[in-house]
C-alpha positions, 0 to 999 in steps of 0.5 A: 500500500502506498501511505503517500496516497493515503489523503486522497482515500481517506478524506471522510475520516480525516475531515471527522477525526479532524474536528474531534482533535481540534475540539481536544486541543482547544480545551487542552488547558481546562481537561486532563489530557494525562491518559494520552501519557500512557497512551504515547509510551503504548505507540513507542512499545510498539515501534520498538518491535520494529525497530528491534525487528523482534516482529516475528518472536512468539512472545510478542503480542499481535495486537502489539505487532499491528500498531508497529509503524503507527508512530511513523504513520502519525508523523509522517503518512497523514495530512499535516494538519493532523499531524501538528495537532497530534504534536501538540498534544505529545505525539511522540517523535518517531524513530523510523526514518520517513523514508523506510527502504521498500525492501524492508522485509515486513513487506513480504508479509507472514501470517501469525499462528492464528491466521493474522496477516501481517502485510503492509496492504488494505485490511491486513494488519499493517494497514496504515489506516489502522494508526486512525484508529488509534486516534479515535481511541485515544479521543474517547479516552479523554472524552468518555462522554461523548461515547454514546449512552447505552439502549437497554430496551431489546425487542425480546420474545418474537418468532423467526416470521421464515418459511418453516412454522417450526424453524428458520435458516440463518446466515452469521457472517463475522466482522464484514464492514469493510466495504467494497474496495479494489482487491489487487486484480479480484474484480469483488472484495471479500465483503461481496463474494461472502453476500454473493454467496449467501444470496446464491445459495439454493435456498436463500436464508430468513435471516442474516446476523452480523457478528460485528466489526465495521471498519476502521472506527464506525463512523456513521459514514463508514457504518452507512457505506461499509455495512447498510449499503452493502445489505440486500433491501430485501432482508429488512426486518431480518438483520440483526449486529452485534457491537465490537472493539472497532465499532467502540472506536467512534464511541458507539456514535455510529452503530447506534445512530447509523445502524441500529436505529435504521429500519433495515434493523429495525427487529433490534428495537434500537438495542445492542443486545436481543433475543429470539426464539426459533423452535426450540432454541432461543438465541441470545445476541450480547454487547460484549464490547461497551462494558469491556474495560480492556486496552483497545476493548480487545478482550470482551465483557457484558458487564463491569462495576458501572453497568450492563448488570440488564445484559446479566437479567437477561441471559439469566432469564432467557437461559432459564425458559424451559424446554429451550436450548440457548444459542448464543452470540457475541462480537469478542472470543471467549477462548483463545484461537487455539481452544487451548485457553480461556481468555484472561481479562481484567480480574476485577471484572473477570473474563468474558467467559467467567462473566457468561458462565460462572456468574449469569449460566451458574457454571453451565455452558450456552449448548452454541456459542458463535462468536467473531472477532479473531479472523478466522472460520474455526469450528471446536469439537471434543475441547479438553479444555472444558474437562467435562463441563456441560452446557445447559441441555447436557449436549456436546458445547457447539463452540465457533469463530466466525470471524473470517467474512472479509478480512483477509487472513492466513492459514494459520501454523497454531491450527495444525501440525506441521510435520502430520498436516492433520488438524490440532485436536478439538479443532474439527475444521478451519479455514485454509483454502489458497484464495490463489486468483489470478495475478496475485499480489504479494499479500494475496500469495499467503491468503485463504478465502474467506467465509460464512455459516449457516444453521438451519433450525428445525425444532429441536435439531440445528444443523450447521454448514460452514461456506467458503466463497467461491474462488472463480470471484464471480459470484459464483455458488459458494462451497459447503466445507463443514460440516 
């Protein structure tokens, strides 16, 4: 990607975070700017992986590795305007020269243990537009304020209007609001390959759930361009989102005022979380990213000490319906990529799964869990990890990542075993197909093709079927690869 031409693709979200700085800079003298301390020193760890090139030791956190040139970036590849007021509020100087040499050999790009891609191209890890992002974090961090108010007012109860009295066909696809963009010679983006393939589907579902992440920072614009018009007018009434880390960076402005209180959505009743029943099943979507305390709301949370104890009622009392098997949503992971862990999180508060589990579930498991968040279509079977755990039914726990609709992504080492070629246990399946198209870029030589589920629900039963696009990126049908 050429940073030079960065101000010509980007206008729209300059001119926003452009505004947001200058009203941060003029009431510097009157506000605690001292968060934006810690924040500088986070940029500088991060640059010191680049400049020490320890990008590719194992210990190094990847959220770590994707903000490695976003000093260099700040000062350098942006409008200037931006820039000075950066300064002013202590942007650090960057040590990366201004000039860094083409044959730098992070240009070559890798792909991380968990399918991350690390290429300096659009939507991969090194995209210089991610150092906005940043921005805006660090914008809300002063002005917690301006973050949205949080709508605890679901629309709860209601059956699935499908074709089936008993069931209804359902398409998840995970942090898909990129929007369409030239994908190096690929005529269609992922983002329109994965609608493409839902809507040639033999039979097309009833309704669409998007598991969250709409890019950069869920901006009202980008929330317009990157996720509504790219829906099909004809599911109206039958989408439903769910709220993420990129869409907290704007402050949840443009989910909330953009999306959510569109009509296209309009079964969300304006809320971040919902539940709806299907047959037998009652599925539960949460808002695991306003209450997470975490850095860069990385980690996931449904609640913490200043809210969200309504999210806990109600999977509480959803979960306790009877005769009903909960399938659940959410944006963040409650596992590592890998299954090997739970994620850890802010004691205080505790994990996303110890908050899901242990306090509103009683130590009982949701009997389907999908989640995004990680880029990447996994399926889970037979965890160790769980040693014996059983889910609310007493059923096998169905645990999924579904975050592999758009962002382009790896095969990933930590999935498999490199010398047997077979899948590491409790992994059933996960994404590793060559996207292989025609005259290939250099980022697009380490690609897999990206993907969506679907679950068909009839009464009791669910059955499940991950898609990957078609690679003749034509529109093509997509192709059944679990279950």
């Amino acid at each position: 990607m050429d940073t030079s031409q960065l101000n010509n693709q980007h206008d729209d979200l300059f001119d926003d975070i452009l505004l947001k700085l200058k009203k941060l800079s003029a009431q510097k003298e009157q506000i605690d700017i001292s968060p934006l301390d810690d924040f500088w020193s986070y940029l500088q760890k991060c640059e010191a992986i680049f400049t020490n090139e320890s990008y590719h030791d194992a210990s190094v956190n990847p959220d770590d590795m994707e903000n490695i040139l976003s000093l260099h970036i700040l000062n350098h590849r942006i409008p200037k305007e931006l820039t000075k007021l950066l300064q002013e509020l202590g942007l650090p100087v960057s040590k990366v020269e201004k000039d860094i040499a083409e044959s730098h050999p992070i240009w070559d790009g890798w792909v991380y243990n968990n399918g991350t891609l690390f290429a300096f191209a659009k939507y991969c890890q090194l995209d210089p537009m991610w150092a906005i992002v940043l921005v805006y974090y660090a914008f809300y961090k002063i002005f917690p304020k301006e973050k949205h108010s949080f709508i605890a007012q679901p629309k709860v109860g209601d059956q699935f209007n499908s074709s089936s009295p008993n069931g209804a066909r359902i398409a998840i696809i995970g942090d898909w609001g990129t929007g369409a963009y030239k994908d190096g010679n690929v005529e269609k983006c992922p983002a329109q390959l994965v609608i493409d393939g839902i809507m040639n589907l033999e039979h097309i579902p009833d309704y669409i759930i998007h598991l969250g992440d709409v890019y950069y920072a869920g901006t009202k614009n980008e929330e317009r361009k990157n996720l509504l018009n790219m829906l099909p007018p004809s599911f109206k009434g039958k989408l439903f989102t769910m709220n993420s880390n990129h869409e907290m960076y704007d402050g949840a402005n443009g989910l909330f005022d953009e999306t959510i209180s569109n009509s296209k959505f309009e079964s969300q009743n304006g809320s971040t979380y919902f539940s709806v029943e299907v047959g037998d099943w009652i599925i539960v979507g949460l808002d695991s990213a306003y209450y997470d305390k975490s850095h860069l709301y990385m980690d996931g949370a449904i609640f913490n000490k200043d809210g969200g104890q309504e999210q806990v009622k109600f999977l509480r009392e959803k979960a306790a319906i009877e005769g009903k098997q909960l399938l659940l949503l959410t944006h963040h992971n409650p596992i590592e990529y890998d299954g090997s862990s739970f994620v850890d999180s802010d004691k205080n508060e505790g994990s996303l799964w110890h908050q899901v589990v242990d306090v509103t579930l009683n130590g009982a498991i949701p009997d389907a869990w999908y989640w995004g968040h990680i880029h990447n279509g996994i399926v889970y079977e037979n965890l160790e990890l769980l040693n014996g755990m059983k889910t609310l039914s007493g059923n096998p726990a169905k645990l999924r990542c579904c975050g592999h609709a758009s962002i382009p992504y790896g095969k990933g080492s930590g999935l498999f075993n490199k010398d047997t070629g077979k899948n590491n246990p409790g992994i059933a399946y996960f994404g590793e197909t060559p996207m292989n198209p025609p005259k290939p870029t250099l980022s697009q030589h380490l690609r897999v093709l990206n993907g969506f589920a679907v679950i068909d629900i009839n009464g009791s039963k669910i059955k499940e079927t991950f898609y990957e696009v078609s690679n003749n990126y034509n529109g093509c049908k997509p192709k059944p690869v679990w279950p």
